[in-house]
Each structure stands twice: as C-alpha cells, then as structure tokens.
Backbone as CSV, one residue per row, in Angstrom:
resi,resn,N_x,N_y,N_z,CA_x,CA_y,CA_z,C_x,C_y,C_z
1,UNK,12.669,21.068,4.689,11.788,21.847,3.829,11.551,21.124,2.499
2,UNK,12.962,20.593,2.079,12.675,19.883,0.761,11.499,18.552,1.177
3,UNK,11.447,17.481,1.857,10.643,16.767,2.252,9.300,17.135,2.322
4,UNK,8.688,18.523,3.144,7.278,19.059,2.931,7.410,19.200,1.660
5,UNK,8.038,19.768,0.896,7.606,20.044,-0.771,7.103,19.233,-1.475
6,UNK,7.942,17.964,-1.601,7.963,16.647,-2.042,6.517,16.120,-1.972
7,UNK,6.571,16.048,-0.293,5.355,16.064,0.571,3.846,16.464,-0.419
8,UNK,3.905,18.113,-0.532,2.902,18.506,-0.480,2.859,18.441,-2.243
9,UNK,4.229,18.417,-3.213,3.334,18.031,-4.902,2.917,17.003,-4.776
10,UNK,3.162,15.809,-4.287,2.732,14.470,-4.568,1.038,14.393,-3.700
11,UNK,0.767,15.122,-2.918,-0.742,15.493,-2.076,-1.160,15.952,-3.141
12,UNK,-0.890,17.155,-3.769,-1.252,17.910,-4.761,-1.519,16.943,-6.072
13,UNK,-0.871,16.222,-6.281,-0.950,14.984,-7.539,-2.171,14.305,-7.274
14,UNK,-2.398,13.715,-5.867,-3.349,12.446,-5.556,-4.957,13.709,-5.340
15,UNK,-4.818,14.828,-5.042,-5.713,15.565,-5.227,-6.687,15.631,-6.313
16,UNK,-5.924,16.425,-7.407,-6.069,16.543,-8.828,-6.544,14.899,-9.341
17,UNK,-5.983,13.540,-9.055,-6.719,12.321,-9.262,-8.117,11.975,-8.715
18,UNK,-8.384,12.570,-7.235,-9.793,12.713,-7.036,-10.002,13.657,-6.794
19,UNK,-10.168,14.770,-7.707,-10.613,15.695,-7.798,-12.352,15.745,-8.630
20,UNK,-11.966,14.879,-9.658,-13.345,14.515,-10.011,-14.735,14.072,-9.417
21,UNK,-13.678,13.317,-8.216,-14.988,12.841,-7.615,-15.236,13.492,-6.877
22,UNK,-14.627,14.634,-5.908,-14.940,15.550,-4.877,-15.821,16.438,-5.684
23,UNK,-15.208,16.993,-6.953,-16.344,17.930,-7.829,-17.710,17.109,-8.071
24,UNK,-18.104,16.225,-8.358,-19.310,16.048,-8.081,-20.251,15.434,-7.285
25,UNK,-19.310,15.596,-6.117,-20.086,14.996,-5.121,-20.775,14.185,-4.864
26,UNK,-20.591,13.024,-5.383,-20.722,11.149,-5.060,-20.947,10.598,-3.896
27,UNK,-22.328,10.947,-3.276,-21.523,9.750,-2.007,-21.534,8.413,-2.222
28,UNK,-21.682,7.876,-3.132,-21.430,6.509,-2.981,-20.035,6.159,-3.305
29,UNK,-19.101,7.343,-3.839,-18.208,7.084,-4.030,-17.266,7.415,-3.064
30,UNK,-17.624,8.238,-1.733,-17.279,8.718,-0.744,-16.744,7.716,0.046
31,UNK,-17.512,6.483,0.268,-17.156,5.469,1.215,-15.424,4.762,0.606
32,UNK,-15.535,4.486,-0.787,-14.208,4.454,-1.283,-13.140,5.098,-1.251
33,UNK,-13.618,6.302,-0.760,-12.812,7.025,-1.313,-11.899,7.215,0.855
34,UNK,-12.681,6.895,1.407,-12.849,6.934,2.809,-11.755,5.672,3.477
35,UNK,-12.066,4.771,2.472,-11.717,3.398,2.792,-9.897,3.317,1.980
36,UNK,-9.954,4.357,0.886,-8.711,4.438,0.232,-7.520,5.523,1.454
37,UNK,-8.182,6.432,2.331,-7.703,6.945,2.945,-7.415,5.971,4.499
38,UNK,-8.274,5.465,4.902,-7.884,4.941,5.687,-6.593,3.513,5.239
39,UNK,-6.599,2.710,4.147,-5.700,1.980,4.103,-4.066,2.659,3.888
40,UNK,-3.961,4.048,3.339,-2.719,4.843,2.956,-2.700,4.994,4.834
41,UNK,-3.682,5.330,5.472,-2.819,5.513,6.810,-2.231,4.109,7.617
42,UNK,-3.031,3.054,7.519,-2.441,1.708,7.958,-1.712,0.963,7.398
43,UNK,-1.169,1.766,6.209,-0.085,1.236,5.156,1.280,2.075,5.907
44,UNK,0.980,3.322,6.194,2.145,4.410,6.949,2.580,3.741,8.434
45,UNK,1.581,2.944,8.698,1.917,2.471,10.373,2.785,0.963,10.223
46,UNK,2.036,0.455,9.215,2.697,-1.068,8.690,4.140,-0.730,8.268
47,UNK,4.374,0.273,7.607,5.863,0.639,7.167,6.411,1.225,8.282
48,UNK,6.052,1.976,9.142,7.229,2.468,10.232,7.543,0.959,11.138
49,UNK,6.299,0.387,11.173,6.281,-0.938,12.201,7.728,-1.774,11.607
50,UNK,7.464,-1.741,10.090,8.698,-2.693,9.290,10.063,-1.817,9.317
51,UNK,10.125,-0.987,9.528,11.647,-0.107,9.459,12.222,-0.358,10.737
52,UNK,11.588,-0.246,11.913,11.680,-0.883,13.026,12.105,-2.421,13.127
53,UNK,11.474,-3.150,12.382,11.980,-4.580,12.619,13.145,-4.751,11.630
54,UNK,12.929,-4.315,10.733,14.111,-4.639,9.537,15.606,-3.967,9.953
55,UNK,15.692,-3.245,11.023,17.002,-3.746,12.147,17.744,-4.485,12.190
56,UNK,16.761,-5.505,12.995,16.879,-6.928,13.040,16.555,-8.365,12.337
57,UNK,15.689,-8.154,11.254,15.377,-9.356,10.688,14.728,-8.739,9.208
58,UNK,15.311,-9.573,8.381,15.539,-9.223,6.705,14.276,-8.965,6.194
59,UNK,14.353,-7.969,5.281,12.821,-7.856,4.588,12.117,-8.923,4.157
60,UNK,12.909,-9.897,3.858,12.234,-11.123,2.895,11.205,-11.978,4.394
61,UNK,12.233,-12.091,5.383,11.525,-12.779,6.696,10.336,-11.624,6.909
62,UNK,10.739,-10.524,7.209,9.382,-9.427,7.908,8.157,-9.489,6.731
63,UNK,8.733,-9.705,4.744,7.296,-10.077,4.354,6.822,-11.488,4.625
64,UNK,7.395,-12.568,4.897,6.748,-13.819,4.872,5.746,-13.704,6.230
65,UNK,6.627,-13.147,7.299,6.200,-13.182,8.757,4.410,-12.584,8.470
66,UNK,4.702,-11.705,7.710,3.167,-10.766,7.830,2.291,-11.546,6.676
67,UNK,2.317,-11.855,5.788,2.011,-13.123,4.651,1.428,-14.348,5.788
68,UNK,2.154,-14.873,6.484,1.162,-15.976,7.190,0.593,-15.765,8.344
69,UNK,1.017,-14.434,8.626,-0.067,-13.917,9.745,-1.224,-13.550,9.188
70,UNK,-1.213,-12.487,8.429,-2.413,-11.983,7.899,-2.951,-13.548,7.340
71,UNK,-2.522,-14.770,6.764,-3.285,-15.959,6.428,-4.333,-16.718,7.494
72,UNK,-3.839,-16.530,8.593,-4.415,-16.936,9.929,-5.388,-15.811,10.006
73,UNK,-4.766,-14.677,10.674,-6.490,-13.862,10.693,-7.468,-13.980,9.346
74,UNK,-7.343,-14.422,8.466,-8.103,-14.007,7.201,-8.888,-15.881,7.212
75,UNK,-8.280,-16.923,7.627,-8.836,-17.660,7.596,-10.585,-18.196,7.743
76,UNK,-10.883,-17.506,9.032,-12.394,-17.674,8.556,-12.739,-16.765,8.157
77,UNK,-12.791,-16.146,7.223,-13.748,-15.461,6.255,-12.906,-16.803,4.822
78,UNK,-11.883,-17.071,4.638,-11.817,-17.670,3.691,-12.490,-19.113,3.605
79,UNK,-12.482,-19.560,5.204,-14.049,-20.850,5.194,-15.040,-20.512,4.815
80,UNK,-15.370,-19.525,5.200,-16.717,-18.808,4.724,-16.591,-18.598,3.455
81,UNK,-16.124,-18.349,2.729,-15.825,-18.027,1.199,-16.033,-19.249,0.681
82,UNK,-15.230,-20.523,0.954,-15.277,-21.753,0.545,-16.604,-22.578,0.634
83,UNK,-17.137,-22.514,1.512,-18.540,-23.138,1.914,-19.577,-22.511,0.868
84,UNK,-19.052,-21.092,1.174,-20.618,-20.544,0.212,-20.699,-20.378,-1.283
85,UNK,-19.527,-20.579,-1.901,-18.995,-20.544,-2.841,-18.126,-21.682,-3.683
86,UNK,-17.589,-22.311,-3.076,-16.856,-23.819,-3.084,-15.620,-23.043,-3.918
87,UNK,-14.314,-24.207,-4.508,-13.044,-23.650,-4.994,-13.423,-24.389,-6.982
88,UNK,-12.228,-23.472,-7.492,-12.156,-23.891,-8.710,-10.585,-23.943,-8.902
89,UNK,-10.328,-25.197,-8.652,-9.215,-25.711,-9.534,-8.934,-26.403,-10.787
90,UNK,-9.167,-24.861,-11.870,-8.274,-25.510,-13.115,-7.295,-24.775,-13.395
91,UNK,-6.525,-24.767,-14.333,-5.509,-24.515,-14.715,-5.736,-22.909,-14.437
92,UNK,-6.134,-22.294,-15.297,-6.234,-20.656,-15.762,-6.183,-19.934,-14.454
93,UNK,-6.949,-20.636,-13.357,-7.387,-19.663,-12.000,-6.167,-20.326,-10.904
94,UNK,-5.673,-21.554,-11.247,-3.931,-21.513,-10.310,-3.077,-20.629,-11.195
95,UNK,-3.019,-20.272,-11.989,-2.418,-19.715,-12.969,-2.298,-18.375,-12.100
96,UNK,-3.277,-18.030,-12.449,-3.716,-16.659,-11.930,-3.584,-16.455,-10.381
97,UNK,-3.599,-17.103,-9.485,-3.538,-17.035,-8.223,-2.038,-17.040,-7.998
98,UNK,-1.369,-18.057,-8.678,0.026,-18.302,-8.676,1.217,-16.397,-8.991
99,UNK,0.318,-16.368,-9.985,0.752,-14.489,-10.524,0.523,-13.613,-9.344
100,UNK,-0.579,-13.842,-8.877,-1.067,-12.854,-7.925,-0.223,-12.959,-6.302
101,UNK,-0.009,-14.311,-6.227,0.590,-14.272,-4.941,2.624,-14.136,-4.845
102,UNK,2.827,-14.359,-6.286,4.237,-14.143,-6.272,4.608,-12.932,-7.136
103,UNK,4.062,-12.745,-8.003,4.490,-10.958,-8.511,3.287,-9.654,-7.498
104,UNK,2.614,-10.579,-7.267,1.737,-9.416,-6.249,1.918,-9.171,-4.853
105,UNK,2.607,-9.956,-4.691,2.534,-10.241,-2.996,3.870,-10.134,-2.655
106,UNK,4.915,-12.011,-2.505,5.924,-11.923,-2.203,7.048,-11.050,-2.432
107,UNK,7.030,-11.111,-3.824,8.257,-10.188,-4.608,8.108,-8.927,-4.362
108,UNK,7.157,-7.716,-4.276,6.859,-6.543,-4.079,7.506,-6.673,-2.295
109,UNK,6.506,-7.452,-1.979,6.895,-7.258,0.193,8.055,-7.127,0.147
110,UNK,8.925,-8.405,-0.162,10.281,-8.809,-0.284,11.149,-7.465,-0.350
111,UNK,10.636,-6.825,-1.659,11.931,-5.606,-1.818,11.491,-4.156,-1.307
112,UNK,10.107,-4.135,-0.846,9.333,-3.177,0.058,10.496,-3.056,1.435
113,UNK,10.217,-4.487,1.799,10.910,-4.446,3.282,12.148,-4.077,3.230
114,UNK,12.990,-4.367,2.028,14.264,-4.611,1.892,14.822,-3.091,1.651
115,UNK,13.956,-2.876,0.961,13.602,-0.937,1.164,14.388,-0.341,2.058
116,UNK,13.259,-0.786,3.103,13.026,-0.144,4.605,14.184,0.275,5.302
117,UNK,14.804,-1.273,5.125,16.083,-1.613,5.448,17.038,-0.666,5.674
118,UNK,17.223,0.403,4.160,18.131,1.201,3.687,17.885,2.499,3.762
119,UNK,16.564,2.757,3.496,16.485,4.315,3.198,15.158,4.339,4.666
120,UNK,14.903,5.809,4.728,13.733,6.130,5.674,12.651,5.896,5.768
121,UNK,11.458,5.652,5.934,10.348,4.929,5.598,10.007,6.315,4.686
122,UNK,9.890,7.512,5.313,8.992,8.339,3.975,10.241,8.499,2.920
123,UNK,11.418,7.754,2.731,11.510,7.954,1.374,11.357,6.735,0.697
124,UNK,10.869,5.566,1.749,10.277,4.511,0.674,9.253,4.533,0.594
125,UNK,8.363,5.543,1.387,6.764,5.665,0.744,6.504,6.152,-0.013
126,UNK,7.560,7.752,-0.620,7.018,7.940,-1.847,6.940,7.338,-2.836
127,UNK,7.355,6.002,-2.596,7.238,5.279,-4.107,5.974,4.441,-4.377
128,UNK,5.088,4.893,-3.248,3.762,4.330,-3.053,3.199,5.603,-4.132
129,UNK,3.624,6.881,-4.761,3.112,7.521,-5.553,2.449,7.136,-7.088
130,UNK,3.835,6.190,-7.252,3.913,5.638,-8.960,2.750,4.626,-8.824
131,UNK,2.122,4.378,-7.974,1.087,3.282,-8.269,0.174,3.245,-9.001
132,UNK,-0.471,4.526,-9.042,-1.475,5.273,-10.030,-0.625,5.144,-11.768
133,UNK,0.832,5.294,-11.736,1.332,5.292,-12.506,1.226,4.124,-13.127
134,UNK,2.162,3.255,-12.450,1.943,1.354,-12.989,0.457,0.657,-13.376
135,UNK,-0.358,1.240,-12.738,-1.863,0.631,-12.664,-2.187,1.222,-13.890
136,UNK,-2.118,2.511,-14.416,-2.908,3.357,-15.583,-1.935,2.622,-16.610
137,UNK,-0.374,2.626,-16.687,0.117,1.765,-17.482,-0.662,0.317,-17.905
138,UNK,-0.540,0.079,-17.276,-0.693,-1.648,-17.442,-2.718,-1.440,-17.700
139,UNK,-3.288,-0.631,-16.926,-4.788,-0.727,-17.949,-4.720,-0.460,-19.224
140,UNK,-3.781,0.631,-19.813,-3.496,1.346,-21.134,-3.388,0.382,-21.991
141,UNK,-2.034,-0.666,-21.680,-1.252,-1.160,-23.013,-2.142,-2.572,-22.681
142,UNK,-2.741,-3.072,-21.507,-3.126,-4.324,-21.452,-4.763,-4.677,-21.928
143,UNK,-5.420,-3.726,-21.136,-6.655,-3.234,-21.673,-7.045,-2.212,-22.070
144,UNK,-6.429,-1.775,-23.079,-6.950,-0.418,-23.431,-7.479,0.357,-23.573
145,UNK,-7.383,0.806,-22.024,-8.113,1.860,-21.513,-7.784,3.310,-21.456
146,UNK,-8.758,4.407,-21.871,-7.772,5.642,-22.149,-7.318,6.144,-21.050
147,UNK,-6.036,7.428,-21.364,-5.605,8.037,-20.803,-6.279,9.488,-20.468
148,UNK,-6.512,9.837,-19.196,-6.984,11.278,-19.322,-6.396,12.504,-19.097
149,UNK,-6.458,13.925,-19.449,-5.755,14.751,-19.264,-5.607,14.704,-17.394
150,UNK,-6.515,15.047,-16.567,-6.352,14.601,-15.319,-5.180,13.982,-14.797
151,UNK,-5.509,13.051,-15.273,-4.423,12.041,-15.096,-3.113,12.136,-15.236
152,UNK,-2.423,12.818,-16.700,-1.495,13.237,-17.033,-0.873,14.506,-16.267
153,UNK,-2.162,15.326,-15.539,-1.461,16.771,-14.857,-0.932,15.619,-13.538
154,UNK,-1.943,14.840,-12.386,-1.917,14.515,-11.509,-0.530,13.736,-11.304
155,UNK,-0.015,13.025,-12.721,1.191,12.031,-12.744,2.498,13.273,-12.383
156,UNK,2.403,14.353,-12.978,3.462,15.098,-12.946,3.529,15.946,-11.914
157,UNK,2.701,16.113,-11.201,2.581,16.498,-10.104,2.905,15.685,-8.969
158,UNK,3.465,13.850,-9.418,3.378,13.069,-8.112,4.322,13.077,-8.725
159,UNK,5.188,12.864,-9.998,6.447,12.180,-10.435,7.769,13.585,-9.874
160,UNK,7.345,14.731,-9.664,7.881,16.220,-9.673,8.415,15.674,-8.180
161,UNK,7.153,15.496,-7.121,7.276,15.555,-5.729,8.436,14.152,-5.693
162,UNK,8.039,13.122,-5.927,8.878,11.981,-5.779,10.254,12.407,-6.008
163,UNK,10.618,13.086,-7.312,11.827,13.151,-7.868,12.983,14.180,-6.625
164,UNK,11.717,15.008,-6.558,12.594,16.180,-5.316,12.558,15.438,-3.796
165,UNK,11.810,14.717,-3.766,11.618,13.975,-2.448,13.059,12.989,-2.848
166,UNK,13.519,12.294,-3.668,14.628,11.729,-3.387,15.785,12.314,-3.836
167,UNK,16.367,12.948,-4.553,17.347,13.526,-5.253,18.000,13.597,-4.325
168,UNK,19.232,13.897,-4.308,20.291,14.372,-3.414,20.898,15.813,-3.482
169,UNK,19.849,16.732,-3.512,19.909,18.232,-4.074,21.645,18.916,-3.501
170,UNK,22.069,18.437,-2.895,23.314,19.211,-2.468,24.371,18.652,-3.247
171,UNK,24.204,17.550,-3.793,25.244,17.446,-4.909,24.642,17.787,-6.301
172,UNK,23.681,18.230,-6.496,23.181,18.732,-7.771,23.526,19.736,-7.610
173,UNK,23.634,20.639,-6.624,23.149,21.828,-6.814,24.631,22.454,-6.357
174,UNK,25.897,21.588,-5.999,27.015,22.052,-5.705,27.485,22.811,-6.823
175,UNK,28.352,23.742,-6.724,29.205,24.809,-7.772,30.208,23.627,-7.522
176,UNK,30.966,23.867,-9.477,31.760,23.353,-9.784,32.807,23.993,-8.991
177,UNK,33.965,23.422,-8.524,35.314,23.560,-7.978,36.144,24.417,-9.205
178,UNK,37.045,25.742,-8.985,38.005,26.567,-9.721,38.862,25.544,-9.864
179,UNK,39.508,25.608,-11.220,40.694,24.321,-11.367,41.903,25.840,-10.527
C-alpha cells in the first residue's frame, strides 16, 4: 500500500508539472509530451531488463555493454549527421562532449546499474523523480532561469512520494521499548 502511495504522489507531482500544458491544450506540444511518455515506459523496461542482468554482471559492465551497443545501432544516422553536417574539433566542443559523455552518460549508468544491483527496480526508479529537480536547479543557479509556483507544488508532491516510497516506515514508526 505504502508503494501505490509513493506511486500515486509522485504521478500526482509529474501531473501538476504538465498540467499547464494539458490546460491549454497544445497540440504541438502533445507530440512531446507523447514522446516523454513513451521514453519513461522504455526507460521502466530498460531497468527491469538491468535488474535482471545485474545478477550476474556489474553495473559498470551492463552500462558500458548498452553504451556500445546503442553506438552501433546509432551509427548510421551519425554518418548521416557527419556527411551533412561535417565535425568540429576544437577545444570548447571536445570539452563539452567529453562532460556530456562522462558526467552524462558513464558515471550516472555506472551507479544507475549499480543501483539495480541492491535495491528493487521501482525503488531505484523513483529516483528518476528528482530529475525535474536537478534540471530546474542547475537552469536556476546556471542560467537563471525562474522558478515557478507550479513547480514548487509539483517538487513536493514528487519529493513527499519518493521520501515515503523509500523510508523504512516500520522502524520509524516502531514504539519505543519500556525500560
């Protein structure tokens, strides 16, 4: 029961975040919003797939394994990218690629999988909640971009569910022992 709860504030959180756009009825924003739902479900299948393997073989191997697979399927569209577009190697954009593929990629997979490893997959998915969190952070203090009330109900509504989704309520909630 505690799990549906968890469950359903943190639904309730990502609601209230597009809630705006359901209130005014966007379709152009529909297809995004379509495309954001379908990757949260092939993100849920990719993580049970990895809890399953991480059994047998370490998170760090199950992210590299999927890192040069997905490099192979993605390859021709990245010829295609190259041809029609050609590459820029200077400094600023290895820079930047270099950030992106080791604080964005490896290091996250790495302790994603390593996750897996330990706890259940839905209690390492709720931590797919705080993302909205880290992302609005880092637009705030990096580009300062405002904060909206929205935003602030929707965070506490995902940070509420997360918190009850992991806690260990039976030792919180144990009565102290009579000396």
């Amino acid at each position: 029961m505690r799990r549906y709860g968890a469950a359903l504030l943190a639904v309730a959180g990502v609601l209230v975040l597009f809630w705006p756009v359901l209130k005014t009825g966007k379709h152009t924003s529909l297809f995004g919003e379509l495309c954001g739902l379908t990757a949260s479900i092939t993100w849920a299948n990719y993580n049970h797939q990895s809890r399953i393997l991480s059994a047998r073989i370490p998170g760090l191997e199950i992210a590299a394994n999927a890192m040069w697979m997905a490099g192979v399927w993605l390859l021709p569209l990245g010829l295609i990218e190259l041809t029609s577009r050609g590459i820029v190697l200077d400094a600023p954009h290895l820079w930047v690629q270099s950030f992106c593929i080791l604080l964005g990629g490896v290091v996250p997979y790495a302790l994603w999988n390593s996750a897996l490893r330990h706890w259940r997959t839905s209690q390492v998915m709720l931590f797919n909640n705080f993302i909205p969190l880290t992302t609005t952070a880092w637009a705030y203090f990096i580009l300062g971009e405002p904060i909206t009330s929205t935003f602030c109900t929707a965070m506490a509504l995902i940070v509420a569910g997360v918190a009850l989704g992991q806690a260990d309520w039976s030792k919180i909630l144990k009565q102290p022992e009579a000396c």
